[in-house]
N, CA, C and O atoms as CSV, one atom per row, in Angstrom:
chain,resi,resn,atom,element,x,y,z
A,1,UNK,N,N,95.019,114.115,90.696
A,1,UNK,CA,C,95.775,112.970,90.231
A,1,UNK,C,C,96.357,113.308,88.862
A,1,UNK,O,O,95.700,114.006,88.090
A,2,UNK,N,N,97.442,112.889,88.561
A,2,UNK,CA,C,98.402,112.912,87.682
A,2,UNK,C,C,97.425,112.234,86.100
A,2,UNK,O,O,96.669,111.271,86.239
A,3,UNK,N,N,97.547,112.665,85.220
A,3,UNK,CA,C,97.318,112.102,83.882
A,3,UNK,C,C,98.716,110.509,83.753
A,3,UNK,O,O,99.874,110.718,84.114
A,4,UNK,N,N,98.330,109.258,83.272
A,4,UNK,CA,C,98.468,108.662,82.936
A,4,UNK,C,C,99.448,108.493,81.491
A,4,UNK,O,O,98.957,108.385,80.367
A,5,UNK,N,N,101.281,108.498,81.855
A,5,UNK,CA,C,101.504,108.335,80.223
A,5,UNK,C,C,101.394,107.073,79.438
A,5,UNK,O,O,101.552,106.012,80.041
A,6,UNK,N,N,101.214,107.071,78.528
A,6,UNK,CA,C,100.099,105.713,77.822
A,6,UNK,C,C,101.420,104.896,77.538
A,6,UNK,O,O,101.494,103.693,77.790
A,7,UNK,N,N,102.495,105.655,76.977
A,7,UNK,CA,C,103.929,104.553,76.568
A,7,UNK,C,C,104.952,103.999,77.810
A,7,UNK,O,O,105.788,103.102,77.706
A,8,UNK,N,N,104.622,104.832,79.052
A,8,UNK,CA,C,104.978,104.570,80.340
A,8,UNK,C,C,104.153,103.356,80.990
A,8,UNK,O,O,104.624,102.342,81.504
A,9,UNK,N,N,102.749,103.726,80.832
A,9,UNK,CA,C,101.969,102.279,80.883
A,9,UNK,C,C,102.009,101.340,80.511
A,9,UNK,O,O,101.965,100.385,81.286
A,10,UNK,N,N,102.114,101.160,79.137
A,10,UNK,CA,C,102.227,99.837,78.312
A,10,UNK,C,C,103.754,99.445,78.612
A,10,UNK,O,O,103.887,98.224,78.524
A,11,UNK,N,N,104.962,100.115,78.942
A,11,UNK,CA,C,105.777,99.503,79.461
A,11,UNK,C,C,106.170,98.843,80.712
A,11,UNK,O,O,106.985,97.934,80.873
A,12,UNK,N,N,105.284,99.599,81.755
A,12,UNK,CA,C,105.183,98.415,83.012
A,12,UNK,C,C,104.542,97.981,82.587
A,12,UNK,O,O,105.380,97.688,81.734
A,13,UNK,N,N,103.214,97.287,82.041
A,13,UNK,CA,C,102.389,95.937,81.681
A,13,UNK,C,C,103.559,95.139,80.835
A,13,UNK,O,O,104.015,94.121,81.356
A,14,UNK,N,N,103.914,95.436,79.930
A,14,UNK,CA,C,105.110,94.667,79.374
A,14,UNK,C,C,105.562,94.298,80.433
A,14,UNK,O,O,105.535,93.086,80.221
A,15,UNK,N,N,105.896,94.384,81.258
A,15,UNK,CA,C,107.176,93.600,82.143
A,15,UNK,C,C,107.055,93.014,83.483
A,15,UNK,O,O,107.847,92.902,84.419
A,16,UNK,N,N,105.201,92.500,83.208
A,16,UNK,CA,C,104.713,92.015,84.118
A,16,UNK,C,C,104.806,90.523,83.876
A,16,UNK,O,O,104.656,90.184,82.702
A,17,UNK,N,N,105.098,89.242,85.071
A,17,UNK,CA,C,105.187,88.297,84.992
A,17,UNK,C,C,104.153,87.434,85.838
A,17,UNK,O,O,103.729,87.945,86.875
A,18,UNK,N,N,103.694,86.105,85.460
A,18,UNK,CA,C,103.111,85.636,85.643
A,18,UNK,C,C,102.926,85.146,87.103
A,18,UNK,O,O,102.101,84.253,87.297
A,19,UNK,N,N,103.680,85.696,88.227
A,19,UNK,CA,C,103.572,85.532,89.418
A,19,UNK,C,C,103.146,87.117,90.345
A,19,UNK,O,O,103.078,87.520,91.507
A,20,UNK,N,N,102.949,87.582,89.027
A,20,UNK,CA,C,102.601,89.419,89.197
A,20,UNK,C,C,101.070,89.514,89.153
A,20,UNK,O,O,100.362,90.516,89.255
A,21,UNK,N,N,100.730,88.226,88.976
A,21,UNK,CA,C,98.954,88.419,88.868
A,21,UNK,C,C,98.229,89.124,90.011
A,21,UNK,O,O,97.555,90.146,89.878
A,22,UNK,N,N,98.478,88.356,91.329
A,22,UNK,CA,C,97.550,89.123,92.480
A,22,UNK,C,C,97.990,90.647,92.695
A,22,UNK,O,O,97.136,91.306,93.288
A,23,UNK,N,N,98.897,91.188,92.413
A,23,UNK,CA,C,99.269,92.695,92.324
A,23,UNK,C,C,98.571,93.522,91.339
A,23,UNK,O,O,97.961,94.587,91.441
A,24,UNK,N,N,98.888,92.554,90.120
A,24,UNK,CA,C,97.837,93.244,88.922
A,24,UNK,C,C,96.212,93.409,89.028
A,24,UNK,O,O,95.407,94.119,88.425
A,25,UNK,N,N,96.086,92.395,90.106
A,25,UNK,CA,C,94.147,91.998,90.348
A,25,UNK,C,C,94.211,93.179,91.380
A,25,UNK,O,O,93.367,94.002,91.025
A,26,UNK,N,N,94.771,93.545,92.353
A,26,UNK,CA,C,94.504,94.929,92.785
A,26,UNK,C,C,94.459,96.289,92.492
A,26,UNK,O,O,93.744,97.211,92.885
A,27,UNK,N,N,95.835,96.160,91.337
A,27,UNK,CA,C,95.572,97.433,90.726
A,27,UNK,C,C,94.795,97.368,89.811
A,27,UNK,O,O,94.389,98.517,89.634
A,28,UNK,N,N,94.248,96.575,88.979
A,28,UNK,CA,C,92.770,97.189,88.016
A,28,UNK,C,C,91.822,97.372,88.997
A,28,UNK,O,O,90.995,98.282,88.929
A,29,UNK,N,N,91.866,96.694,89.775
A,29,UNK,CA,C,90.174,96.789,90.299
A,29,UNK,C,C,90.365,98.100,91.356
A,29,UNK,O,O,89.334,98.493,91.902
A,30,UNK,N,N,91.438,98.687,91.623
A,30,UNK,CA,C,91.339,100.281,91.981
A,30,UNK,C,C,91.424,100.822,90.884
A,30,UNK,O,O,90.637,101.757,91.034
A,31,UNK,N,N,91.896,100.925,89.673
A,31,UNK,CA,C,91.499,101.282,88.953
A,31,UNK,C,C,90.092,101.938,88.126
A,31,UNK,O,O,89.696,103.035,87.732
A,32,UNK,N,N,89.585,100.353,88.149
A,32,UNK,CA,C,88.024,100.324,87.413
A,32,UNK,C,C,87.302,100.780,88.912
A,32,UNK,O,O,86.304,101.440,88.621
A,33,UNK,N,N,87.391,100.710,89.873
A,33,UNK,CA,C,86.340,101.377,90.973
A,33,UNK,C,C,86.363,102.590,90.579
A,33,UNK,O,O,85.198,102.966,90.449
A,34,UNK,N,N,87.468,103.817,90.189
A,34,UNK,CA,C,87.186,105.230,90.249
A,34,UNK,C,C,86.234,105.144,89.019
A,34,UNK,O,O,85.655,106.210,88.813
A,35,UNK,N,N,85.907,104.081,88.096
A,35,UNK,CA,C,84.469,104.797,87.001
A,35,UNK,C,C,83.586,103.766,87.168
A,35,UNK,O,O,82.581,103.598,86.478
A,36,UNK,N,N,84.040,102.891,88.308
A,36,UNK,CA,C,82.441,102.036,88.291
A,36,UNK,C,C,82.669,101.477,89.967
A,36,UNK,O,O,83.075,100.480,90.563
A,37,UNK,N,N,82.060,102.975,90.283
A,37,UNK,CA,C,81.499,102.322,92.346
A,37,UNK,C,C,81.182,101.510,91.941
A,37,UNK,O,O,82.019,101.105,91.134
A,38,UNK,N,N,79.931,100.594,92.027
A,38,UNK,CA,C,79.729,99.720,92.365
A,38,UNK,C,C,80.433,98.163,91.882
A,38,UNK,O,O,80.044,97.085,92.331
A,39,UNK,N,N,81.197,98.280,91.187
A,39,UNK,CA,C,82.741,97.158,91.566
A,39,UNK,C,C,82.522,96.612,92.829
A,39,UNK,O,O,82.086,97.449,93.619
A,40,UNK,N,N,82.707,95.263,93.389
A,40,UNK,CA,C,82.977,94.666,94.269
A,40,UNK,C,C,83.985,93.066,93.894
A,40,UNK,O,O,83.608,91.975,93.467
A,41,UNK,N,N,85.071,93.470,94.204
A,41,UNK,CA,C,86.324,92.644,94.005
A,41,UNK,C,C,86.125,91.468,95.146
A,41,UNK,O,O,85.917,91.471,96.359
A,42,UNK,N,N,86.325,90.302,93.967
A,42,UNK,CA,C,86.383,88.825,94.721
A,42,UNK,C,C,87.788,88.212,94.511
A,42,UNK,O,O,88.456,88.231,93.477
A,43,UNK,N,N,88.075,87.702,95.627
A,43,UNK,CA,C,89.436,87.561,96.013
A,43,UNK,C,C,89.422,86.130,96.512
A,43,UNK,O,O,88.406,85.573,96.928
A,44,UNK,N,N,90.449,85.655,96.450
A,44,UNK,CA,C,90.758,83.845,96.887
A,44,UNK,C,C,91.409,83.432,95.984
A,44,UNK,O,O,91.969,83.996,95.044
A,45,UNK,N,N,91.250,81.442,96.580
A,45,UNK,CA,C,91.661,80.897,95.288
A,45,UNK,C,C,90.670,80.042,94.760
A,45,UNK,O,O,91.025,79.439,93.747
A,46,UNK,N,N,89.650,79.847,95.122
A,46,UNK,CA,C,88.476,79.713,94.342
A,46,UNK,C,C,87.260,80.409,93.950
A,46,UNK,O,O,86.069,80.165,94.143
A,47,UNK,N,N,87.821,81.253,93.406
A,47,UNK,CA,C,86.462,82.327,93.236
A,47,UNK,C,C,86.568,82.421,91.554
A,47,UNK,O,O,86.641,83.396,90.807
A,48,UNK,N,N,86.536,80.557,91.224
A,48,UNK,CA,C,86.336,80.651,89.279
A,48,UNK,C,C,86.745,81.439,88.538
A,48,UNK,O,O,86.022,81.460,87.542
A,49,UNK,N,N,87.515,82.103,88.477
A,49,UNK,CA,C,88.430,83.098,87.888
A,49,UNK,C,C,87.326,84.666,87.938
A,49,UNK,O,O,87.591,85.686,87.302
A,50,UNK,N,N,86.320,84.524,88.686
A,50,UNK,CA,C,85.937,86.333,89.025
A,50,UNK,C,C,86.888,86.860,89.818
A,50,UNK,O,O,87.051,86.395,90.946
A,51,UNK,N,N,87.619,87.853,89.375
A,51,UNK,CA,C,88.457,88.927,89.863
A,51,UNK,C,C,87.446,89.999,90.683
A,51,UNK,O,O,87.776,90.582,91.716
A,52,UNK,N,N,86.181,90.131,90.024
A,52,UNK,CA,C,85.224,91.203,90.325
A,52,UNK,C,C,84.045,91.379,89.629
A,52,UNK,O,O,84.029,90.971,88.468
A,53,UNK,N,N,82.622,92.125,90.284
A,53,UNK,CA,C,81.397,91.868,90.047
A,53,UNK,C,C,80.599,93.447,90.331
A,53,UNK,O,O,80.803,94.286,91.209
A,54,UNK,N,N,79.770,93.425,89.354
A,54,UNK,CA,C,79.191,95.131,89.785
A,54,UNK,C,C,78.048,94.392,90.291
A,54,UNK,O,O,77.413,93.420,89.883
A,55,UNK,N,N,77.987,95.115,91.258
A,55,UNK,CA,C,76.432,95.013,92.205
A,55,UNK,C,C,75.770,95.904,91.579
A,55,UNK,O,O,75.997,96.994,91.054
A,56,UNK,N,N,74.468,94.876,91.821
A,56,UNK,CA,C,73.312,95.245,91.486
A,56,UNK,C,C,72.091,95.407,92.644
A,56,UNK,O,O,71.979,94.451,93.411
A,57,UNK,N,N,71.336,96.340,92.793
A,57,UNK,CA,C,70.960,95.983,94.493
A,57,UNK,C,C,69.602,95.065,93.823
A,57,UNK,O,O,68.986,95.204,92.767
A,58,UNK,N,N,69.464,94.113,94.918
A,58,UNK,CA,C,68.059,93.322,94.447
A,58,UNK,C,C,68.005,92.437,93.520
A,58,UNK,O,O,67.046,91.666,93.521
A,59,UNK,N,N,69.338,92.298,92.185
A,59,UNK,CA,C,69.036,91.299,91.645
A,59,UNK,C,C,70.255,90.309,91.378
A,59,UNK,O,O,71.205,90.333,92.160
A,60,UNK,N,N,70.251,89.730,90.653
A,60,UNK,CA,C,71.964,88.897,90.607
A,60,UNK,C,C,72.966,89.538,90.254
A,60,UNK,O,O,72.764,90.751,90.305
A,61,UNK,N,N,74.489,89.105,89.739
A,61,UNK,CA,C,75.117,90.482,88.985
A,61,UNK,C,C,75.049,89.444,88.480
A,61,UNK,O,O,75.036,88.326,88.996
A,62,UNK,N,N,74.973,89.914,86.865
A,62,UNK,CA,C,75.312,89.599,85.667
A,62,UNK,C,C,76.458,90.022,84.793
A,62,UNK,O,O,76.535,89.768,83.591
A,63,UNK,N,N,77.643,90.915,85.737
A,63,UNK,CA,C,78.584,91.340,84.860
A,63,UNK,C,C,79.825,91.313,85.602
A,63,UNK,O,O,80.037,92.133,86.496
A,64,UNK,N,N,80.693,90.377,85.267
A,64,UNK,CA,C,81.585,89.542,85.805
A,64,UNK,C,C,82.843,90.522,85.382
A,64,UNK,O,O,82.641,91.390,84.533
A,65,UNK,N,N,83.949,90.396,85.895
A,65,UNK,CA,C,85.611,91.138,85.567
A,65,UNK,C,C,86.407,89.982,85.437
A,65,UNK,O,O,85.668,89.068,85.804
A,66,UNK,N,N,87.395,89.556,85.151
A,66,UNK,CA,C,88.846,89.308,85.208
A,66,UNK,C,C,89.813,89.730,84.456
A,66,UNK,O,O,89.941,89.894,83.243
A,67,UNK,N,N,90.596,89.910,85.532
A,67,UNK,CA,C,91.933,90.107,85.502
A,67,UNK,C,C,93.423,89.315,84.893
A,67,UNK,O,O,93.590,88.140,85.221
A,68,UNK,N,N,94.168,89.799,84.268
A,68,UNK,CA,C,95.326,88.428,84.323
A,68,UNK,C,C,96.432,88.799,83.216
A,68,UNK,O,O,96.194,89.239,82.091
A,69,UNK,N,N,97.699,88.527,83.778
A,69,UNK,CA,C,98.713,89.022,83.357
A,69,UNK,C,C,99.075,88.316,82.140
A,69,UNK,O,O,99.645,89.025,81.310
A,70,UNK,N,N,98.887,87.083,81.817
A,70,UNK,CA,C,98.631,86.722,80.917
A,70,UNK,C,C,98.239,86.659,79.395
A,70,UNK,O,O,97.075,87.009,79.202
A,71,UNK,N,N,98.895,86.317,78.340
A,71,UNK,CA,C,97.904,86.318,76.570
A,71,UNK,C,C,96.948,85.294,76.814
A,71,UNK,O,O,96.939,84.436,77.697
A,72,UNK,N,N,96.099,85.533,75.840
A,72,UNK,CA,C,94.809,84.331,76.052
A,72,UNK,C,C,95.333,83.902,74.579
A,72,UNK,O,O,94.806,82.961,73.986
């Protein structure tokens, strides 16, 4: 796989719009899977704003993702 150019990046995120969200919720979370298998992406429209959750085997997850094209 290709190295990542960082000013090529930040310019498609720049020019992402707010109806670009569910595209963006797929590409991080292929993203973040190649350094964290155990990622498991939650999808809908009620899933409380978890985008995604690392499993844990046996106990709850405690470490939540979201996503969003959006400034906070």
């Amino acid at each position: 796989m290709r190295p990542i150019i960082r000013e090529r990046f930040e310019f498609a995120l720049s020019q992402l719009k707010p109806e670009d969200g569910f595209g963006f919720e797929q590409f991080m979370n292929s993203l973040l899977i190649r350094e964290i298998p155990d990622l498991r992406p939650v999808g809908g429209i009620h899933d409380v704003g978890i985008d995604a959750f690392v499993y844990q085997s046996g106990r709850d997850s405690e470490v939540f993702v979201q996503h969003s094209v959006t400034t906070s």
